[in-house]
Structures are given as structure tokens and as C-alpha cells.
C-alpha positions in Angstrom: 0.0 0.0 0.0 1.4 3.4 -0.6 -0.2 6.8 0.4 -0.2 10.0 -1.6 0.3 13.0 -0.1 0.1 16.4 -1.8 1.1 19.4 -0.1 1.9 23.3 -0.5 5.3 23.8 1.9 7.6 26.5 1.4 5.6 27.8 -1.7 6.3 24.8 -3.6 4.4 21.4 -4.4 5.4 18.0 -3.1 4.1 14.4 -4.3 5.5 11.6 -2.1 4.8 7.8 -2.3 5.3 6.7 1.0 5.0 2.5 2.2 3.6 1.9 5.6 7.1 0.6 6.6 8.6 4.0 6.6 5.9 6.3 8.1 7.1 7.5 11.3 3.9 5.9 13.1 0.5 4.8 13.1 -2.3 5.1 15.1 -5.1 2.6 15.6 -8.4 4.6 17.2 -11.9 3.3 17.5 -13.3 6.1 14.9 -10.1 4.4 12.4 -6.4 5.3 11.8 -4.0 7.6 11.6 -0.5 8.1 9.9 2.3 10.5 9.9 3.7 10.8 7.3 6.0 14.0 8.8 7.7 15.5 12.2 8.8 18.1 12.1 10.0 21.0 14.8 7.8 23.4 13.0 4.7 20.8 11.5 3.5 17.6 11.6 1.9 15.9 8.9 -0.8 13.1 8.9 -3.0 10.9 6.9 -6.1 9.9 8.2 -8.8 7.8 7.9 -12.4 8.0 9.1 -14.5 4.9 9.3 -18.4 5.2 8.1 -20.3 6.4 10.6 -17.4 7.6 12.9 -16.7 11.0 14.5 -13.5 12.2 16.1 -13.6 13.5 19.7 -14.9 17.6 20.0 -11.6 18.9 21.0 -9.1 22.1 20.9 -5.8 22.7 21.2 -3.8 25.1 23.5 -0.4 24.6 21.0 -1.3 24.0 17.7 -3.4 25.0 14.5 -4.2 22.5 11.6 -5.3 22.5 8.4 -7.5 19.7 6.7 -7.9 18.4 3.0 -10.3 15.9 2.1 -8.6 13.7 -0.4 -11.4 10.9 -0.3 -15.2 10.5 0.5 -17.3 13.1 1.6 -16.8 14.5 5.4 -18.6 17.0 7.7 -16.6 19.3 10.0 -18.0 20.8 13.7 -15.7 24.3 14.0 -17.3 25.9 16.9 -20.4 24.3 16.8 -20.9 25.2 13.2 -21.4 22.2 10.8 -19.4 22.2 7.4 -19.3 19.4 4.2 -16.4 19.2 3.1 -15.8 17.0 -0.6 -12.9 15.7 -2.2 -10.4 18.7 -2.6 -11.7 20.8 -0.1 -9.9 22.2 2.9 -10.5 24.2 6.3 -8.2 25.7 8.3 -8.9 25.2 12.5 -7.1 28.1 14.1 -5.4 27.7 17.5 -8.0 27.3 20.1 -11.1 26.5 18.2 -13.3 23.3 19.3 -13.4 21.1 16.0 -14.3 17.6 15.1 -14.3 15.5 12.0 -17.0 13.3 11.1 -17.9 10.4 8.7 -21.6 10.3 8.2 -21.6 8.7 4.9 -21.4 5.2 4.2 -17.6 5.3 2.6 -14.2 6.0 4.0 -13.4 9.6 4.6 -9.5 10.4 4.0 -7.8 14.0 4.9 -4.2 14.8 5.2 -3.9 17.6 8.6 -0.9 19.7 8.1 -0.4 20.7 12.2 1.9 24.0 13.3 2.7 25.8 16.2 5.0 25.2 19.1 4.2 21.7 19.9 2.3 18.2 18.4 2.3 15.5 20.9 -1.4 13.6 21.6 -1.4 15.1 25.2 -2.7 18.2 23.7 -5.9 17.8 22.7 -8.3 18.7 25.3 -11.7 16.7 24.5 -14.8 18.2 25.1 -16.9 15.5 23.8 -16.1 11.8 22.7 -18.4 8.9 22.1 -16.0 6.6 23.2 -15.6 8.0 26.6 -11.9 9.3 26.3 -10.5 11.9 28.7 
């Protein structure tokens, strides 16, 4: 399996083919998976995937922005409490401090590559406000 990844760094487009055995890690969630792909000091870059009929905690974060593609399926975004569809080519940028989820309420796979800066990435800063499978 490869993953393609697209993204505008630097002013410049980048195309890499990347196989699973050299992503940096992956992470196995109940709503599906994640990868990452880059990590940086000044970004991190994912790949993730949304199972049908799955939704990602209603979070923030206190050190980071993100920005989101959709490169497969069709997805719906919560950005403070606002609901937005987002299809195949679309993006939306969550500024730093804004409650957002992602959600899957179709029937297909929803893919999205998050582009993450600011002054720190690890898991430990997302601060969940809602999760339907009872995280903290």
C-alpha cells in the first residue's frame, strides 16, 4: 500500500509515495487510523482515515493550528459548533484554540491529510470536550 500526499510547503508542491514501513507511526483509534507521514520542529503531517459512521472527539488545542484536505469521500466538519461538508479537494483551516471535530456520516471512508503548526504536536494536547468513546 502506498499513500499519496500532496502538499503546498515553502511555496512549492510536493508528491511523495510513501510505504507503511517507513511512516514515522500509526495510530489505531476506535473512529479508524492515523499516519504520519511528517515530524517536524515546526509541523507535523498526517493521513487519516475516518471509518463510516465515525466522528473524532470535540476537541481544541492550546499549542497547535491544523489545516485539513479531504482527499477521499465526503466529510462534515463541527468548528465551533458550526457544521461544514467538506468533498474531495476541499480544505479548512482550525485556528489555534477552536473546538473542532471531523466526522464520517456517509457510508464510505473519509480520507484527509492535517498539516499541524505551532509550538508543539504530541497527543497530550488535545483537550476533548466531547467523545463517544468515553476518552479523557
Amino acid at each position: 500500500m502506498y499513500a499519496f500526499v500532496g502538499f503546498v510547503d515553502l511555496n512549492f508542491y510536493i508528491c511523495i509515495n510513501i510505504k507503511p514501513e517507513i511512516m514515522l507511526e500509526i495510530g489505531e483509534r476506535p473512529w479508524g487510523t492515523y499516519y504520519v507521514l511528517a515530524d517536524e520542529p515546526s509541523y507535523k503531517l498526517k493521513r487519516i482515515v475516518v471509518h463510516p459512521g465515525q466522528k473524532l472527539s470535540y476537541q481544541y488545542h492550546h499549542k497547535r493550528q491544523e489545516q485539513w484536505t479531504v482527499i477521499e469521500g465526503d466529510a462534515t466538519v463541527v468548528l465551533d459548533d458550526k457544521e461544514i461538508s467538506l468533498k474531495y479537494g476541499e480544505s479548512i483551516f482550525i485556528p489555534l484554540g477552536a473546538k473542532h471535530r471531523m466526522m464520517n456520516l456517509s457510508e464510505k471512508p473519509v480520507v484527509f491529510i492535517e498539516v499541524q503548526t505551532g509550538t508543539y504536536f504530541g497527543e497530550d494536547d488535545i483537550v476533548r470536550i466531547e467523545d463517544e468513546y468515553d476518552r479523557q
